[in-house]
C-alpha positions as CSV (number, residue, x, y, z in Angstrom):
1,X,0.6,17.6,-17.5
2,X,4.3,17.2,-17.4
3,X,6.6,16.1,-20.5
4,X,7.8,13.0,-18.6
5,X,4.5,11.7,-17.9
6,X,3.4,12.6,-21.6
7,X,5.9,10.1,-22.8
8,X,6.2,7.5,-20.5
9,X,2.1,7.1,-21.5
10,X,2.8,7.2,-24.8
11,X,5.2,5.0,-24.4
12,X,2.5,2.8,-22.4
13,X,-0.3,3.1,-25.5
14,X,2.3,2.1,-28.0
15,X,3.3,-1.0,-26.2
16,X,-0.4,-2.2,-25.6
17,X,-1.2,-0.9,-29.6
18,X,1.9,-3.9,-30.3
19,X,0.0,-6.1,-28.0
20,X,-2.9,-6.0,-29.8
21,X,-1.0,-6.4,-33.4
22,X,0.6,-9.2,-31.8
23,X,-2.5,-10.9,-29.9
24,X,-4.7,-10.5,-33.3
25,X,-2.9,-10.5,-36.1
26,X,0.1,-12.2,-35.5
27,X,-0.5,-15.0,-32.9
28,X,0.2,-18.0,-35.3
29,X,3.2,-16.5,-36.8
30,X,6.9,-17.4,-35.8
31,X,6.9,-13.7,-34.0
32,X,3.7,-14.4,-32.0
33,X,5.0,-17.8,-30.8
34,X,8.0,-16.5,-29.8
35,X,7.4,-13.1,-28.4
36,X,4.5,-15.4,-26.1
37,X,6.7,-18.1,-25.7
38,X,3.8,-20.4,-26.9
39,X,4.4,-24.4,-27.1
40,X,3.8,-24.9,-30.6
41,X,2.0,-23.8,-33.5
42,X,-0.8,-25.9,-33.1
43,X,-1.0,-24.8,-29.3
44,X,-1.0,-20.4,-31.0
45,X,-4.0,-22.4,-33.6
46,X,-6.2,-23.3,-30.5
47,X,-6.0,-20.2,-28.6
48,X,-6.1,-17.9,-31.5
49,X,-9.6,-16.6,-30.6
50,X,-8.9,-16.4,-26.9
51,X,-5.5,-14.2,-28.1
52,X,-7.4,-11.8,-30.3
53,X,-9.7,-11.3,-27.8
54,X,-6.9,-10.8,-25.3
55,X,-5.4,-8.0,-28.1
56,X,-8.9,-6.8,-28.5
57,X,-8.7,-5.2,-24.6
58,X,-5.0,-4.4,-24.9
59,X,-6.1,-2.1,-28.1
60,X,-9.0,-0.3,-25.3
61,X,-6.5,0.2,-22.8
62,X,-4.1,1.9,-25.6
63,X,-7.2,3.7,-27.3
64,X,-8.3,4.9,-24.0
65,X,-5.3,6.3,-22.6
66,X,-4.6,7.7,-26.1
67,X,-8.0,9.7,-25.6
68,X,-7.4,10.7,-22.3
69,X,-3.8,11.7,-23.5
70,X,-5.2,13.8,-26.2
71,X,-7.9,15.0,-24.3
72,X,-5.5,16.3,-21.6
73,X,-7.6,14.0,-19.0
74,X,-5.7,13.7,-16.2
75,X,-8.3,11.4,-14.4
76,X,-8.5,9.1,-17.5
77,X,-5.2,8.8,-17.8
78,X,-4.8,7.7,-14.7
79,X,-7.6,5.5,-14.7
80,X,-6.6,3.4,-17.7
81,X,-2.5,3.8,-16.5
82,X,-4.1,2.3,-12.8
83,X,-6.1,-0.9,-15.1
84,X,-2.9,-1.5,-17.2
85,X,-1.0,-1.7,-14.0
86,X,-3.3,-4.1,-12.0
87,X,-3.4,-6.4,-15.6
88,X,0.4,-6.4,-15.9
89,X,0.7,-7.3,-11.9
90,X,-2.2,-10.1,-12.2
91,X,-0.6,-11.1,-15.6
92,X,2.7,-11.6,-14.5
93,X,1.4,-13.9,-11.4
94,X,-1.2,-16.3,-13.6
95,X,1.7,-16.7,-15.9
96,X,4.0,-17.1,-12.8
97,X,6.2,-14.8,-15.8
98,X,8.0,-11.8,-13.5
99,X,8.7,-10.3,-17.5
100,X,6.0,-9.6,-17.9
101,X,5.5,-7.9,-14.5
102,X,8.6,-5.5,-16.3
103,X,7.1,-5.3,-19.8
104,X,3.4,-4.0,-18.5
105,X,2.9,-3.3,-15.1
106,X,6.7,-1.2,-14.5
107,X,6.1,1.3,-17.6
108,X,2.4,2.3,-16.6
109,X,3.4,2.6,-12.7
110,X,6.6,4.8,-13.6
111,X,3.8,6.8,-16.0
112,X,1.8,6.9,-12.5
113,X,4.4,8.3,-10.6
114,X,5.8,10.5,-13.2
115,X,2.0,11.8,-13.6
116,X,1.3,12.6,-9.6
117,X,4.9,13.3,-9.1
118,X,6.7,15.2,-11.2
């Protein structure tokens, strides 16, 4: 596997490792609310089990790419880079939030393309 590809994933599991800090640990916080953009504090109280669950993928989609990564599994790696992809495209349209489109979806497909491609 090419260097490129090698860090634009690693770039991919950090980012979803932060999502799942964010979504479990610090939902309620000021840094939760704001990085989510959530309504209030009591609003980040009533989905905080919903949000850890939602950190509690993000942390298998960074484990798994981190084992495919380390594992030199090119078919794993693209598996898991293909499913954070699809979440970041479906996220960014049931949030009607093109961000996050850029923040998820844009990282994994330039890992794709750096993985097939270069």
């Amino acid at each position: 596997m090419n260097t490129v590809a090698i860090i634009l994933t690693s770039i991919v599991i950090i980012e979803h490792f932060y999502f799942l800090i964010l979504e479990m640990f610090l939902w309620t916080t000021p840094k939760g609310i704001k990085a989510f953009g959530l309504k209030s504090k009591q609003f980040a109280e009533d989905t905080k089990v919903l949000a850890a669950n939602q950190g509690l993928y993000n942390g298998f989609l960074s484990g798994g790419l981190l084992y495919a990564l380390i594992n030199n599994n090119f078919n794993f790696i693209l598996f898991f880079l293909i499913c954070v992809t699809i979440a970041g495209v479906y996220g960014s349209y049931s949030t009607r939030k093109v961000k996050l489109f850029y923040i998820q979806a844009v990282p994994a497909i330039l890992a794709i393309i750096a993985l097939l491609f270069l």
